[in-house]
N, C-alpha and C positions, 0 to 999 in steps of 0.2 A: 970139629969136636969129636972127642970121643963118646957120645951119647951117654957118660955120666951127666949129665946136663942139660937139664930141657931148659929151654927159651921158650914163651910163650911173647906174643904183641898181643898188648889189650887194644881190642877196639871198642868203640861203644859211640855212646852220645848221652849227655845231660838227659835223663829221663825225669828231673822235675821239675810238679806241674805246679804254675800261679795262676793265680784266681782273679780276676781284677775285684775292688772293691765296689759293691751294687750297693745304694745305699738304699735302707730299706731290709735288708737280711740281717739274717740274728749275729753276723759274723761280724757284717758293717758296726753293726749296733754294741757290740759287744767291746770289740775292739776301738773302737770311737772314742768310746765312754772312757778310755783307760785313754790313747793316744793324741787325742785330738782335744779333748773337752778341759778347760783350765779347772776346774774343782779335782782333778782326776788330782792323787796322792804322787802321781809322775808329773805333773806341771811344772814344780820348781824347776826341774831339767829342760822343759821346752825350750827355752830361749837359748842355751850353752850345748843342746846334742839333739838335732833335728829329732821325731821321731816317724819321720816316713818310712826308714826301712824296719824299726818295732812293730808299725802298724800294719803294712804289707807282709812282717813275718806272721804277726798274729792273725789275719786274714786266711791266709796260706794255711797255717797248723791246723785253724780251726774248718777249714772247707774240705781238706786231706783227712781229717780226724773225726768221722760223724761219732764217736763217742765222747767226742767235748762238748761241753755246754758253755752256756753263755757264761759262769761261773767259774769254769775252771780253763777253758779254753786259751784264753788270755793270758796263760799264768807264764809258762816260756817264753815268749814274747816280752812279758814284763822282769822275768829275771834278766832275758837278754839285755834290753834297757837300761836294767840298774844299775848290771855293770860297766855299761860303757857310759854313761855318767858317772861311776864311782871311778873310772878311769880319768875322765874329764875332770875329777874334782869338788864333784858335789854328791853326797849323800842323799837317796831320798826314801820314802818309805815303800815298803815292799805295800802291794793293793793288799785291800784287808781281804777277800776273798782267795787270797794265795797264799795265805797263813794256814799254819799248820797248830792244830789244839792238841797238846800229847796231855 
């Protein structure tokens, strides 16, 4: 080359980190309540789009994020969700804690 042109190689490695879920933690509890529990406003989707990897992402955000709460924590995780149900076909309601009051 005529050194008009840098080449750089990226090296690196996956720097992130997952968390297993403990249950018992406000993370487990939070995320639960939304992924796992059938009263949760995401259950009509349970049976049509697993939600092991919603629940594992919402796990995740919320142990990476100590500025999330039980409250809000969940909320990415649950948009993630919606859309890949609304993918899948089915509609379901955003959780009322992840509504916005303007």
């Amino acid at each position: 080359t005529d050194g008009s042109h840098l080449y750089f190689r990226c090296t690196g490695s996956n720097t992130a980190k997952t968390y297993p879920p403990l249950e018992g933690t406000k993370e487990y509890t939070a995320c639960a309540a939304l992924f796992k529990d059938g009263s949760s406003s995401l259950a009509p989707c349970f049976g049509i789009v697993k939600s092991d990897n919603a629940f594992h992402k919402c796990i995740n955000d919320m142990s990476n994020d100590v500025t999330l709460t039980a409250k809000n924590g969940p909320c990415n995780a649950a948009k993630f969700y919606q859309t890949e149900c609304r993918m899948a076909g089915i509609e379901i309601m955003e959780p009322a804690q992840c509504g916005k009051c303007f």
